[in-house]
PDB file of N, CA, C and O in Angstrom:
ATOM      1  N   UNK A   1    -136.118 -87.597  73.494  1.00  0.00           N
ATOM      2  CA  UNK A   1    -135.874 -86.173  73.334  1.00  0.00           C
ATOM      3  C   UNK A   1    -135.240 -85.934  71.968  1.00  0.00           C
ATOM      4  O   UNK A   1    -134.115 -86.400  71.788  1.00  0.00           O
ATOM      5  N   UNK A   2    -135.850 -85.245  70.967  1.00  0.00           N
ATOM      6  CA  UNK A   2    -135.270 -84.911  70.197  1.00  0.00           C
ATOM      7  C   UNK A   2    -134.525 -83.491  69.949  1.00  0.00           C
ATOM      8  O   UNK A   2    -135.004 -82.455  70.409  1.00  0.00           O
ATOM      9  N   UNK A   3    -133.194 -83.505  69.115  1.00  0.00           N
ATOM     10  CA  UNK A   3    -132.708 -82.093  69.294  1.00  0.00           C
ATOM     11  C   UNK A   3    -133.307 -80.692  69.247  1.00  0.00           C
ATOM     12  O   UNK A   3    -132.892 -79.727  69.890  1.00  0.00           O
ATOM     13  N   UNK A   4    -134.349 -80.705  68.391  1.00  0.00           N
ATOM     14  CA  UNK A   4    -135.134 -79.737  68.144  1.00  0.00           C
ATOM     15  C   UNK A   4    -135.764 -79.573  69.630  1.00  0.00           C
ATOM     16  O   UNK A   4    -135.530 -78.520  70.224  1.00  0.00           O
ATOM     17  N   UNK A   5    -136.421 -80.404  70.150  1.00  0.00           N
ATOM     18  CA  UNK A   5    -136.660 -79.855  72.045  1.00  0.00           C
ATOM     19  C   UNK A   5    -135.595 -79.395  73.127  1.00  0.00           C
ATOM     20  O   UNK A   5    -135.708 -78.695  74.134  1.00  0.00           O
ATOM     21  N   UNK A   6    -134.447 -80.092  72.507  1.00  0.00           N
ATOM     22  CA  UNK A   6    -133.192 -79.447  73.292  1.00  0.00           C
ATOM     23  C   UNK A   6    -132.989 -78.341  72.962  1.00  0.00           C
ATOM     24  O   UNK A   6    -132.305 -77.748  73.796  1.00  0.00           O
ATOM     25  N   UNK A   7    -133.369 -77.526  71.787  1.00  0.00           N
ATOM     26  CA  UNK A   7    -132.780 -76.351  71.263  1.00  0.00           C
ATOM     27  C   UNK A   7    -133.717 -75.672  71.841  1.00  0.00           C
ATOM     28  O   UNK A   7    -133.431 -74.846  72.707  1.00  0.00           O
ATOM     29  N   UNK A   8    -135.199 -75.944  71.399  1.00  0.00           N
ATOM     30  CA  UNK A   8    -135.958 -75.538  72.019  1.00  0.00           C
ATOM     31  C   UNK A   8    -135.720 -74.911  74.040  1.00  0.00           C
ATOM     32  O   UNK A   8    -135.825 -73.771  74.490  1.00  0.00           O
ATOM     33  N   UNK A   9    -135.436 -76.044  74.670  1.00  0.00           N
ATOM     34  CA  UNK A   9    -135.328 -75.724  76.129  1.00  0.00           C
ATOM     35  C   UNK A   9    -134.214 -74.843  76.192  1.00  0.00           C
ATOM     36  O   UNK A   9    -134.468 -73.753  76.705  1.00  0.00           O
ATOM     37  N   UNK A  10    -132.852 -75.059  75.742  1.00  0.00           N
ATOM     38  CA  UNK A  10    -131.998 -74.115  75.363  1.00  0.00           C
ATOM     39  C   UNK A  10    -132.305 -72.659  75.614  1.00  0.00           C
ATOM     40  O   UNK A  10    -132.038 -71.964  76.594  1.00  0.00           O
ATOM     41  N   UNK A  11    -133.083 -72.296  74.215  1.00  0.00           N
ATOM     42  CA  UNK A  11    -133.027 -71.006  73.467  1.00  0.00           C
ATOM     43  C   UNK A  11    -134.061 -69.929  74.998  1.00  0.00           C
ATOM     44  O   UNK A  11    -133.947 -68.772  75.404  1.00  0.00           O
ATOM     45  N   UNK A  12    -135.226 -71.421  75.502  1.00  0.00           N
ATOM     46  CA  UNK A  12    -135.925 -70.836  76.255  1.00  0.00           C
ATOM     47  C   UNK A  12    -134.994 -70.382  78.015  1.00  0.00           C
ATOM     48  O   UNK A  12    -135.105 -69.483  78.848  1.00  0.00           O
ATOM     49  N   UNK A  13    -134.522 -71.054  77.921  1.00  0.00           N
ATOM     50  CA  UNK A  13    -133.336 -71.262  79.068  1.00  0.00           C
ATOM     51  C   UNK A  13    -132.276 -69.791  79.115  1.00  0.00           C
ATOM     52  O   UNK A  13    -132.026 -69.174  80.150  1.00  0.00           O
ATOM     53  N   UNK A  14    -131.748 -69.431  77.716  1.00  0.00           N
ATOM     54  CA  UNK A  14    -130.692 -68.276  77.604  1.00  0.00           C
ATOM     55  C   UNK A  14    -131.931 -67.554  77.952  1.00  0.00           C
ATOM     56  O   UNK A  14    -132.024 -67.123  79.102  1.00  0.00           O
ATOM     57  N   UNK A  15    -132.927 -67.356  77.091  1.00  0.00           N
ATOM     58  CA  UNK A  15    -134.125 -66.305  76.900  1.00  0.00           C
ATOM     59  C   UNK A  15    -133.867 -65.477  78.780  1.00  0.00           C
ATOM     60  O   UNK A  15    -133.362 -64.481  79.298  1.00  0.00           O
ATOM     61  N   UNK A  16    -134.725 -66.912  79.211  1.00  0.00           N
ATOM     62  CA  UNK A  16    -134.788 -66.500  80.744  1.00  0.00           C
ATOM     63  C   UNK A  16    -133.736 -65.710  81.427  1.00  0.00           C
ATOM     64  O   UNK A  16    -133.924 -64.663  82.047  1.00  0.00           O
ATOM     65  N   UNK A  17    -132.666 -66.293  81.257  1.00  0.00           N
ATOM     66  CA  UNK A  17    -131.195 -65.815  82.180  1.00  0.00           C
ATOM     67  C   UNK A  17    -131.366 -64.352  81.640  1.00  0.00           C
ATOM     68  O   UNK A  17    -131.553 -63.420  82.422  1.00  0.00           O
ATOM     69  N   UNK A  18    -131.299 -64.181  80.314  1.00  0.00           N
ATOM     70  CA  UNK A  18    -130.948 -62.693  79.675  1.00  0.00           C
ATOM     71  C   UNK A  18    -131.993 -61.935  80.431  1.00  0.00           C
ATOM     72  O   UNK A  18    -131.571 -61.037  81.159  1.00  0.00           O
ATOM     73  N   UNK A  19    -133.278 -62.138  80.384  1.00  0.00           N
ATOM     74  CA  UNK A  19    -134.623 -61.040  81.089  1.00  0.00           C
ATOM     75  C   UNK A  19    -134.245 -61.313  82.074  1.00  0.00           C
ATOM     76  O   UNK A  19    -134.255 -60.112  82.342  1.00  0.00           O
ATOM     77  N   UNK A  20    -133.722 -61.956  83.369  1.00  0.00           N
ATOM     78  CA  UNK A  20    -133.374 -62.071  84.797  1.00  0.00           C
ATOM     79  C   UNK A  20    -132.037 -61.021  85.193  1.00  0.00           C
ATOM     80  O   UNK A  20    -131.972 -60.650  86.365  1.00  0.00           O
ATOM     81  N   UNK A  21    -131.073 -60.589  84.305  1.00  0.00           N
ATOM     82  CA  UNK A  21    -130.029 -60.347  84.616  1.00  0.00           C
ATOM     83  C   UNK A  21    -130.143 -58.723  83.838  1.00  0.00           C
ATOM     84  O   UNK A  21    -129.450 -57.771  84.196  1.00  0.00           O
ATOM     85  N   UNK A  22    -130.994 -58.679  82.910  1.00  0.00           N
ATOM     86  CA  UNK A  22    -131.305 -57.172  82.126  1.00  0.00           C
ATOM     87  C   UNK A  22    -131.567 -56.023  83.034  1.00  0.00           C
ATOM     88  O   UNK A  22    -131.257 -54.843  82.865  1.00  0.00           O
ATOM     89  N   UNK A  23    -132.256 -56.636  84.130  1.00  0.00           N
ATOM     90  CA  UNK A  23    -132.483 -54.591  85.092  1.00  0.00           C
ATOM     91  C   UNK A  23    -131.024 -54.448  85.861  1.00  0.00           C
ATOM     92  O   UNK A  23    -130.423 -53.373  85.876  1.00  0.00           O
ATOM     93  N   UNK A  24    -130.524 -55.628  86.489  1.00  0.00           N
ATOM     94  CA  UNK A  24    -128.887 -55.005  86.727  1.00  0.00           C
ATOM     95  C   UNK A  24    -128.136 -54.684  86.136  1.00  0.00           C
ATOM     96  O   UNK A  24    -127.294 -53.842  86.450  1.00  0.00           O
ATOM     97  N   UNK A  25    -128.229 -55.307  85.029  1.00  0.00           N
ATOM     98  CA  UNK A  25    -126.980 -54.779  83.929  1.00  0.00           C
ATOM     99  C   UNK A  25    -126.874 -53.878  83.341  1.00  0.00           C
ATOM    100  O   UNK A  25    -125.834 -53.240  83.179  1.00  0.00           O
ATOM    101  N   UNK A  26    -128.334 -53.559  82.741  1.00  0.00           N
ATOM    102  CA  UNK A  26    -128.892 -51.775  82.627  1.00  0.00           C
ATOM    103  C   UNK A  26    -128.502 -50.487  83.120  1.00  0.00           C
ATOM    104  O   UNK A  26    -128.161 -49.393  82.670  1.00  0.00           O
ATOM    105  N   UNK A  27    -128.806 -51.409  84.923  1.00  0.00           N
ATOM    106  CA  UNK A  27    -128.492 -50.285  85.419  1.00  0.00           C
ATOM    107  C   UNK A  27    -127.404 -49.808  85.984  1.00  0.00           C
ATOM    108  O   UNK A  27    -127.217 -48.761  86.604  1.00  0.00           O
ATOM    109  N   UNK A  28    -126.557 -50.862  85.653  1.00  0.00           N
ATOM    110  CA  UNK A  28    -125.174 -50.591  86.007  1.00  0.00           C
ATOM    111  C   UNK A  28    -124.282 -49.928  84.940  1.00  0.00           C
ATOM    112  O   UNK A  28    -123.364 -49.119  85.075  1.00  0.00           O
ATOM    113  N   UNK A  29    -124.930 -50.627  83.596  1.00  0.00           N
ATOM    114  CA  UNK A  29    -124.260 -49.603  82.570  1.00  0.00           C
ATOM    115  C   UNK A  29    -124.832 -48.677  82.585  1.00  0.00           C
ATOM    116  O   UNK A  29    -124.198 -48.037  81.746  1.00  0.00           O
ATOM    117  N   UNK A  30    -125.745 -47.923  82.967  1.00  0.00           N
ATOM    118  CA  UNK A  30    -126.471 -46.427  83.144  1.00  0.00           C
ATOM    119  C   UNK A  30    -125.679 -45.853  83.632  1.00  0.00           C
ATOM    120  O   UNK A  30    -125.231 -44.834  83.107  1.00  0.00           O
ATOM    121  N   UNK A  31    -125.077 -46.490  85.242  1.00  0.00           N
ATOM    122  CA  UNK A  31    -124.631 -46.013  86.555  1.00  0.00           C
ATOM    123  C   UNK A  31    -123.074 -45.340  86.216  1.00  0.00           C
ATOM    124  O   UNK A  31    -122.689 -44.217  86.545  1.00  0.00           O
ATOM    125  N   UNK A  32    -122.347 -46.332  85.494  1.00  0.00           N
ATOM    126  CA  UNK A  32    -121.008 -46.391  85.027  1.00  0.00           C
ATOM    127  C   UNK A  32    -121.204 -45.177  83.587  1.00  0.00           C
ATOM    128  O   UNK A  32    -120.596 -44.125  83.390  1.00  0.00           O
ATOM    129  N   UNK A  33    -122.122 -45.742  82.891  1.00  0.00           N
ATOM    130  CA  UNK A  33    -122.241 -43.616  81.855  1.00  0.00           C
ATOM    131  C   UNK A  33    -122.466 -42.560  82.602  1.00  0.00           C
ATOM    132  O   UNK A  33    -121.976 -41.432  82.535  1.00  0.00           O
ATOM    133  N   UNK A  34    -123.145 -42.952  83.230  1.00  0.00           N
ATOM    134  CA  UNK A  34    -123.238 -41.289  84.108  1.00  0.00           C
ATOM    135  C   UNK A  34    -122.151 -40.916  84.868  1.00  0.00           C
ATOM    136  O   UNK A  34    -121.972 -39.781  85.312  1.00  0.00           O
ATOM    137  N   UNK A  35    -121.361 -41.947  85.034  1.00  0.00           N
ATOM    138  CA  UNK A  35    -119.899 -41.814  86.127  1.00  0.00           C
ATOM    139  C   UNK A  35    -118.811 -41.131  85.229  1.00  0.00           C
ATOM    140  O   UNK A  35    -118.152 -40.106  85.401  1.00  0.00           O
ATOM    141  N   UNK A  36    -118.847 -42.041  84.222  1.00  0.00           N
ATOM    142  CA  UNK A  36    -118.066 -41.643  83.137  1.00  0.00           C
ATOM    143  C   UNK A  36    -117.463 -40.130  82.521  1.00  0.00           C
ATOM    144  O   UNK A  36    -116.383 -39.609  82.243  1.00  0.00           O
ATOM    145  N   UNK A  37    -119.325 -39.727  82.510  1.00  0.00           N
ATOM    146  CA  UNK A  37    -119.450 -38.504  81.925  1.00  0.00           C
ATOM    147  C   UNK A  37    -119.098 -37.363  82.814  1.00  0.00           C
ATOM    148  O   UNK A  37    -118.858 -36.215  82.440  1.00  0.00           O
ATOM    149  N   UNK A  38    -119.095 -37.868  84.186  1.00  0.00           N
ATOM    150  CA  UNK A  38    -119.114 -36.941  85.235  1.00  0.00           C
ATOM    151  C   UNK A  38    -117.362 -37.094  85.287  1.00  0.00           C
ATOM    152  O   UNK A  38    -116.614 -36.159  85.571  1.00  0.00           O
ATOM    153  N   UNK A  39    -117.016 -38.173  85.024  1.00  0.00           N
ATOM    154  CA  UNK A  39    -115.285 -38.078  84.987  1.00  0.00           C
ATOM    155  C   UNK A  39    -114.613 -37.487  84.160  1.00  0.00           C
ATOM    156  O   UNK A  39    -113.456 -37.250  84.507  1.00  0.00           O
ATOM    157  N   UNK A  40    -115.119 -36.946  82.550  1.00  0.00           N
ATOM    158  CA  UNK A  40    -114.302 -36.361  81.420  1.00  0.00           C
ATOM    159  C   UNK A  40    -114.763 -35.265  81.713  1.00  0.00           C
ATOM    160  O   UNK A  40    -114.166 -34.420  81.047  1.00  0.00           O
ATOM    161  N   UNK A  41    -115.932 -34.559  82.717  1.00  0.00           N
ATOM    162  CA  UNK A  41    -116.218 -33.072  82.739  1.00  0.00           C
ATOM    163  C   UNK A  41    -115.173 -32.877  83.876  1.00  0.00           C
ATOM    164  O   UNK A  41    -114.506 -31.867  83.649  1.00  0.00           O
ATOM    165  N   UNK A  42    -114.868 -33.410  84.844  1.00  0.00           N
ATOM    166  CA  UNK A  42    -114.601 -32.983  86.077  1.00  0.00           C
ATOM    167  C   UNK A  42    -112.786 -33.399  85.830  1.00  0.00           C
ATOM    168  O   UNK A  42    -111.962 -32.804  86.524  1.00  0.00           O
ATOM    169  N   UNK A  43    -112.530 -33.982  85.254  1.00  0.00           N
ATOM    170  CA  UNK A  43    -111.236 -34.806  84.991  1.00  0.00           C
ATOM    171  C   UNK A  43    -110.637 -35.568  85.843  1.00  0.00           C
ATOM    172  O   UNK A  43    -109.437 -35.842  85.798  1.00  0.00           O
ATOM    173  N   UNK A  44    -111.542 -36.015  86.792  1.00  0.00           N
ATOM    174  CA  UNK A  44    -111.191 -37.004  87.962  1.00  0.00           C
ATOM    175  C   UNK A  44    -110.735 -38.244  87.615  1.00  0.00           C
ATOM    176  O   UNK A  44    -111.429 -38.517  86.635  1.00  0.00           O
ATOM    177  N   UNK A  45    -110.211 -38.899  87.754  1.00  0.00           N
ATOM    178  CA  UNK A  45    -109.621 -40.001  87.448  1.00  0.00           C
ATOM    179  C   UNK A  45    -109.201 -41.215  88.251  1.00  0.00           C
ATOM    180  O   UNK A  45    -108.110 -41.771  88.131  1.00  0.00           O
ATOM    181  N   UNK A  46    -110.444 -41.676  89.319  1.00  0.00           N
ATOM    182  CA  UNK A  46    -110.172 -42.315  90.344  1.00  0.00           C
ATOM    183  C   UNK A  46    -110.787 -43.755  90.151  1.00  0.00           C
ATOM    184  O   UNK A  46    -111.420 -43.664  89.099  1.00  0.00           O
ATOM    185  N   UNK A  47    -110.910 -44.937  90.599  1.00  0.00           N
ATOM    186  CA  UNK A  47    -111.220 -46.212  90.071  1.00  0.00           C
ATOM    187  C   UNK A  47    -112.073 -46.439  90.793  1.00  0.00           C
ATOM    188  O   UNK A  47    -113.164 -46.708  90.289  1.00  0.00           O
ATOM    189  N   UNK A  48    -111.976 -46.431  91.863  1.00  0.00           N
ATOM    190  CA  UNK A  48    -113.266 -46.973  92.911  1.00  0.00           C
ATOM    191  C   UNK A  48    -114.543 -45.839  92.489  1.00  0.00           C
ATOM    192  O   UNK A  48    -115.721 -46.167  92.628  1.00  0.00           O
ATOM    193  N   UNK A  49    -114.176 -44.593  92.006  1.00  0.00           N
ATOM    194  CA  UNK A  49    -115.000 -43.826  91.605  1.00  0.00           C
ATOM    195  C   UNK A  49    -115.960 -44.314  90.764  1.00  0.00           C
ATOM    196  O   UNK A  49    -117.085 -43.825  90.863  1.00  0.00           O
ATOM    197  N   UNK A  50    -115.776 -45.112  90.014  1.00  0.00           N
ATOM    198  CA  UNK A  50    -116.263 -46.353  89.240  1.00  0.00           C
ATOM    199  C   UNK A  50    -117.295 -47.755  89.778  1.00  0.00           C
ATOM    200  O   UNK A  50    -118.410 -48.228  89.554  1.00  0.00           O
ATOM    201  N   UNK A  51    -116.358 -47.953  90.427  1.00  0.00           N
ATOM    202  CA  UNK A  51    -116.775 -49.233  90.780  1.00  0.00           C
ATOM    203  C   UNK A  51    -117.362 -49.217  91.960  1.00  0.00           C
ATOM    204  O   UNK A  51    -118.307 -50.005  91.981  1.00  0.00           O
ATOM    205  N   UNK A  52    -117.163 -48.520  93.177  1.00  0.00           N
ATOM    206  CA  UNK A  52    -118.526 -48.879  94.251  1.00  0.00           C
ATOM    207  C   UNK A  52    -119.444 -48.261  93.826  1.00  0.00           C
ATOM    208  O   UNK A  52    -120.423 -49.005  93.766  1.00  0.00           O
ATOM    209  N   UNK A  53    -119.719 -47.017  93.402  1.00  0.00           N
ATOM    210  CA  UNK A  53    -121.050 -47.021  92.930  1.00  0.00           C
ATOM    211  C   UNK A  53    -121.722 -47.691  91.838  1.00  0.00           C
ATOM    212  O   UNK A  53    -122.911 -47.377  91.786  1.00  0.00           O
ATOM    213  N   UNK A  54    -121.366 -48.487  90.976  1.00  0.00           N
ATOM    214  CA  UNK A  54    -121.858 -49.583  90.143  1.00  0.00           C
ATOM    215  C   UNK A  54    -122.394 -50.825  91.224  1.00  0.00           C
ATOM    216  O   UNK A  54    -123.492 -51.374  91.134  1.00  0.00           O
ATOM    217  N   UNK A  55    -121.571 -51.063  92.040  1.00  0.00           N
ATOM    218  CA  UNK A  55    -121.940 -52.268  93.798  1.00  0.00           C
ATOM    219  C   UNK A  55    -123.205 -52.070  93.853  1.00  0.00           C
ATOM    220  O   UNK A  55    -124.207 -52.760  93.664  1.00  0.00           O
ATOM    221  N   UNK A  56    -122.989 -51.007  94.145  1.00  0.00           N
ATOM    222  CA  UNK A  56    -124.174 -50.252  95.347  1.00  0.00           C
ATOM    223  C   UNK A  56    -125.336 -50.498  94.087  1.00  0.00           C
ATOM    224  O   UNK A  56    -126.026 -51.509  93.954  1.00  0.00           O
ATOM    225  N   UNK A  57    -125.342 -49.772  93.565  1.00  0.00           N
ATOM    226  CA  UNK A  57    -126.486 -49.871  92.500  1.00  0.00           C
ATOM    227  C   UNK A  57    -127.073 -51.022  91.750  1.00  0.00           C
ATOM    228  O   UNK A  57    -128.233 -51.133  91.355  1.00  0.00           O
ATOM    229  N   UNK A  58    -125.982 -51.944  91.606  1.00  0.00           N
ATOM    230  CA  UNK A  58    -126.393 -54.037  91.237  1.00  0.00           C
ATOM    231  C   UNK A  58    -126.963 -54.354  92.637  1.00  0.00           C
ATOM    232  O   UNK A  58    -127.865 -55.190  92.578  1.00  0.00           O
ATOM    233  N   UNK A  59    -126.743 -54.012  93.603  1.00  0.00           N
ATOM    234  CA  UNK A  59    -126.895 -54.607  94.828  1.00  0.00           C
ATOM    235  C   UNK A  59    -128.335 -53.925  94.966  1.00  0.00           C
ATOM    236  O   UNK A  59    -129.182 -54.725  95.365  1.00  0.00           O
ATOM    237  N   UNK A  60    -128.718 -52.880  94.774  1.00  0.00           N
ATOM    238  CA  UNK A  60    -130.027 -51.883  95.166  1.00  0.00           C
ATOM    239  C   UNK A  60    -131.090 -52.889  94.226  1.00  0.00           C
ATOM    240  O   UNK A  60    -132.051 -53.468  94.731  1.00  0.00           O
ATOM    241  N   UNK A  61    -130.634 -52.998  92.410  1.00  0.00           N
ATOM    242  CA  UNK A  61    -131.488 -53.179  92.047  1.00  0.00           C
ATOM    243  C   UNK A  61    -132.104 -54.691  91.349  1.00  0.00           C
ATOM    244  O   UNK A  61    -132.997 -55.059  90.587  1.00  0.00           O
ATOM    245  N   UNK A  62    -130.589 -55.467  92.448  1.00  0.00           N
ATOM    246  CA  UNK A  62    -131.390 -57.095  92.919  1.00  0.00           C
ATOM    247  C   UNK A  62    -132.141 -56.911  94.172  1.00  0.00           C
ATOM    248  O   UNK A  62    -132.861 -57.892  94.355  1.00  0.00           O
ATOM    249  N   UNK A  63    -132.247 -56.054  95.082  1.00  0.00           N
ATOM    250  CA  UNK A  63    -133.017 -56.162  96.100  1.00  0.00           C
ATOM    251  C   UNK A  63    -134.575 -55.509  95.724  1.00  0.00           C
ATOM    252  O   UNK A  63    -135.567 -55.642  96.441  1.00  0.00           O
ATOM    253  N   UNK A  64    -134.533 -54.906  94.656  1.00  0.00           N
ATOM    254  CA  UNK A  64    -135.979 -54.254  93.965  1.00  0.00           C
ATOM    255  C   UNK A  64    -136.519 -55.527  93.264  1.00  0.00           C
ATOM    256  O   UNK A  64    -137.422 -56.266  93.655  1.00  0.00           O
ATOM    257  N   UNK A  65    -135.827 -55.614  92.229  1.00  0.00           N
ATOM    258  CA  UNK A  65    -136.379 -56.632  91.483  1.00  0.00           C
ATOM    259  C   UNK A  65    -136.415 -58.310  91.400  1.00  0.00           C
ATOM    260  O   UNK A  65    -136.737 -59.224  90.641  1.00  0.00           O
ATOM    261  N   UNK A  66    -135.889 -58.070  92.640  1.00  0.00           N
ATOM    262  CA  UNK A  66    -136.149 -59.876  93.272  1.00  0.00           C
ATOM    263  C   UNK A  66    -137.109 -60.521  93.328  1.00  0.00           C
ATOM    264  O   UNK A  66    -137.013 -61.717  93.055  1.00  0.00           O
ATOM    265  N   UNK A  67    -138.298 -59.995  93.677  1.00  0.00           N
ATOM    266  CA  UNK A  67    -139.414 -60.319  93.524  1.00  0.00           C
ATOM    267  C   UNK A  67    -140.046 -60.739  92.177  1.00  0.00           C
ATOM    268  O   UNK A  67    -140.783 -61.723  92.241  1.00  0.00           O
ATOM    269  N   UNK A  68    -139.905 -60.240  91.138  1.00  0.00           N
ATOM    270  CA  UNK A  68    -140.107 -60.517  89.664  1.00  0.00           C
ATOM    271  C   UNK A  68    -139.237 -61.323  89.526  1.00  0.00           C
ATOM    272  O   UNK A  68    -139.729 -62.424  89.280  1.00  0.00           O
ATOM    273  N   UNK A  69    -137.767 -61.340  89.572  1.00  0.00           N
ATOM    274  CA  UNK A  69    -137.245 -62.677  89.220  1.00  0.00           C
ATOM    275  C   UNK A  69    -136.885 -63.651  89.827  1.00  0.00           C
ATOM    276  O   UNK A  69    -136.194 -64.525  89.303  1.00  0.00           O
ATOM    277  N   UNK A  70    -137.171 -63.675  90.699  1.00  0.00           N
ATOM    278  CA  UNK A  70    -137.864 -64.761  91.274  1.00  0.00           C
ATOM    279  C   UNK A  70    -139.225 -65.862  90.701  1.00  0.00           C
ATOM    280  O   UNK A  70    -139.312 -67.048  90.381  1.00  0.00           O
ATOM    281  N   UNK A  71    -140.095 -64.768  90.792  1.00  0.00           N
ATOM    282  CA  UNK A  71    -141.475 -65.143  89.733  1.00  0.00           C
ATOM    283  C   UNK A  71    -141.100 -65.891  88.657  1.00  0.00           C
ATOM    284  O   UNK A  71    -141.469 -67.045  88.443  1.00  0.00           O
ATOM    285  N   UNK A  72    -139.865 -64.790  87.513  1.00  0.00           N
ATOM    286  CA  UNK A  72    -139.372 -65.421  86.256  1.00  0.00           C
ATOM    287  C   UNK A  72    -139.181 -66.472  86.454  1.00  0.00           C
ATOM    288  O   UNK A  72    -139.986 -67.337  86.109  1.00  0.00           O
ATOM    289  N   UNK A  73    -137.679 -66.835  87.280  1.00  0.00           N
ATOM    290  CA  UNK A  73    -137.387 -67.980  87.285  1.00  0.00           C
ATOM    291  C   UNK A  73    -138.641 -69.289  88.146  1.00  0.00           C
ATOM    292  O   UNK A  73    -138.730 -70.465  87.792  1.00  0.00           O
ATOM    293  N   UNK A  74    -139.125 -68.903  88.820  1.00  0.00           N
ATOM    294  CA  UNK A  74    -140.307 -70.121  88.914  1.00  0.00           C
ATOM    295  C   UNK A  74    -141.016 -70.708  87.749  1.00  0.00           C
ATOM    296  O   UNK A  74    -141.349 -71.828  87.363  1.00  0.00           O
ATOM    297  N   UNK A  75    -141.113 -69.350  87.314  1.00  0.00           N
ATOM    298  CA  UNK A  75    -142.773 -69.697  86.150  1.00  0.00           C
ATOM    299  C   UNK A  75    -141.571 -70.873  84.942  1.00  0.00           C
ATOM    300  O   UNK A  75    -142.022 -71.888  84.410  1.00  0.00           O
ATOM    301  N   UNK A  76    -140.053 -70.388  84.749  1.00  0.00           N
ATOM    302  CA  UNK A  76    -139.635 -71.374  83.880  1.00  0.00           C
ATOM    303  C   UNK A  76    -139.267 -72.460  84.554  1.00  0.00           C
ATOM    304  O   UNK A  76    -139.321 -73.378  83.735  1.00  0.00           O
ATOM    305  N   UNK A  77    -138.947 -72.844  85.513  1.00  0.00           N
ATOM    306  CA  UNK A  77    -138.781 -74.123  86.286  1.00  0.00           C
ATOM    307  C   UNK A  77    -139.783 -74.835  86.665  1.00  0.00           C
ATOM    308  O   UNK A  77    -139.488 -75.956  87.079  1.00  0.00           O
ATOM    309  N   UNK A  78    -141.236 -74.458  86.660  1.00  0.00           N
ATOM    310  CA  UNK A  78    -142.197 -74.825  87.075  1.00  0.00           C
ATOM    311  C   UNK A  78    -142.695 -75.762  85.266  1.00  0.00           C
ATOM    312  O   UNK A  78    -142.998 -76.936  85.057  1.00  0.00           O
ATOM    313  N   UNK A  79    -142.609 -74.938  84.602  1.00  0.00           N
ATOM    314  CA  UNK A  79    -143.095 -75.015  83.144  1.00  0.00           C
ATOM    315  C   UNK A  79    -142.026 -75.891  82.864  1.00  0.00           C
ATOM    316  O   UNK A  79    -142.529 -76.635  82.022  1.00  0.00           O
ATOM    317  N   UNK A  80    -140.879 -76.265  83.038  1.00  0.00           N
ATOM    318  CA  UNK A  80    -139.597 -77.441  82.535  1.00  0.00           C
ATOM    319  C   UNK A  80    -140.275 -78.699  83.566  1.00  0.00           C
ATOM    320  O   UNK A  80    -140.540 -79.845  83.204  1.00  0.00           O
ATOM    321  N   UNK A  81    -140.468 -78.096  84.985  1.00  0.00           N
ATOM    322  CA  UNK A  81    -140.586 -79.578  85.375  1.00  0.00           C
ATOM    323  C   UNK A  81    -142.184 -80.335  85.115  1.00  0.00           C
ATOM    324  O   UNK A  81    -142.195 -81.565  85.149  1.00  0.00           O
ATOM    325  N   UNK A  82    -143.250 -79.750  84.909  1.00  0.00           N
ATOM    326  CA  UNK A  82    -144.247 -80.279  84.605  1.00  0.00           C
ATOM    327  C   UNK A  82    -144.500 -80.543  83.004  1.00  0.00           C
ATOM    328  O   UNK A  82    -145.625 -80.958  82.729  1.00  0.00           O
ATOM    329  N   UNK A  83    -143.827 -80.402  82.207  1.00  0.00           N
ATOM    330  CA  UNK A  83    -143.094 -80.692  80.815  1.00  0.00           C
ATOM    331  C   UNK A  83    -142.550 -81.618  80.783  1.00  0.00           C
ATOM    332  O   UNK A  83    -142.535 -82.058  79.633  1.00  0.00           O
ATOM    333  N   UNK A  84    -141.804 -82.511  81.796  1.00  0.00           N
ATOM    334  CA  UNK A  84    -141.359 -83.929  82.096  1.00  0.00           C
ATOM    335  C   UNK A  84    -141.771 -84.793  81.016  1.00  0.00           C
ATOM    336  O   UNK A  84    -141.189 -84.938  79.941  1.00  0.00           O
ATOM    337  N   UNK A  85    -142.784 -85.327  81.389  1.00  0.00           N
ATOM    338  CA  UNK A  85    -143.407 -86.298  81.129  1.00  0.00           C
ATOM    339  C   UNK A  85    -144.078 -86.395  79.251  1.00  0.00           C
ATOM    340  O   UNK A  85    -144.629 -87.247  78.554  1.00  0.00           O
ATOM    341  N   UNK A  86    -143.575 -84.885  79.080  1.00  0.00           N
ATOM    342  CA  UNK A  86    -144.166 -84.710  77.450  1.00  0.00           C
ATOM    343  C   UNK A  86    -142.800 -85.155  76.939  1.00  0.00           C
ATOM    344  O   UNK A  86    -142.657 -86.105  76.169  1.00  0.00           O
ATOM    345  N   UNK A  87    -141.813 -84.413  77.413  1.00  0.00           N
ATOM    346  CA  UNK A  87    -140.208 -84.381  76.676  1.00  0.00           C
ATOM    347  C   UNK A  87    -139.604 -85.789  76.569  1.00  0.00           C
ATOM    348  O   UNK A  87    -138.735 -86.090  75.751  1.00  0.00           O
ATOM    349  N   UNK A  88    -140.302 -86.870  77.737  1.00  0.00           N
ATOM    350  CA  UNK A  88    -139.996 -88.029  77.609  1.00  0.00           C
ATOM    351  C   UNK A  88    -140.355 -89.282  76.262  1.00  0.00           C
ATOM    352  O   UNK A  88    -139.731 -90.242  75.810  1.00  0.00           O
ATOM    353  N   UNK A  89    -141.545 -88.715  75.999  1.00  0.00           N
ATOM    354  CA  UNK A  89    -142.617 -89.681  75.071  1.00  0.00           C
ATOM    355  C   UNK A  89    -141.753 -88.618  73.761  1.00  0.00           C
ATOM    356  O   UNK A  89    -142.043 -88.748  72.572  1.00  0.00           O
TER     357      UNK A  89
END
């Protein structure tokens, strides 16, 4: 194995995690601006006001998009482990 394939699996490795974790995080920072904005108009100032609906909404939109990343993560675990045998030679 040379370093350049480690960097390689690496770079492909963050790649993955980042597109797997991008529609929750999205939409939680969406969830939390729109909360936000609704808190400096209204001047509410409550914490959970915040935070369960950010829950609810990571939780909604791993149960949507599970299916795709799922897929993601196969198609790169599938592609690392049948790559074996190249990364070795």
């Amino acid at each position: 194995m040379t370093p350049e394939l480690v960097m390689t699996i690496g770079k492909s490795a963050l790649e993955t995690v980042l597109l797997i974790s991008a529609p929750m995080l999205l939409l939680s920072l969406a969830t939390g601006l729109m909360i936000s904005i609704f808190q400096a108009v209204t001047q509410i100032n409550e914490a959970t006001l915040t935070f369960v609906p950010k829950i609810i909404v990571t939780f909604l939109a791993l149960l949507i998009f599970f299916p795709w990343m799922l897929r993601v993560m196969l198609g790169f675990t599938t592609t690392l482990f049948t790559n074996i045998p190249s990364y070795i030679h």
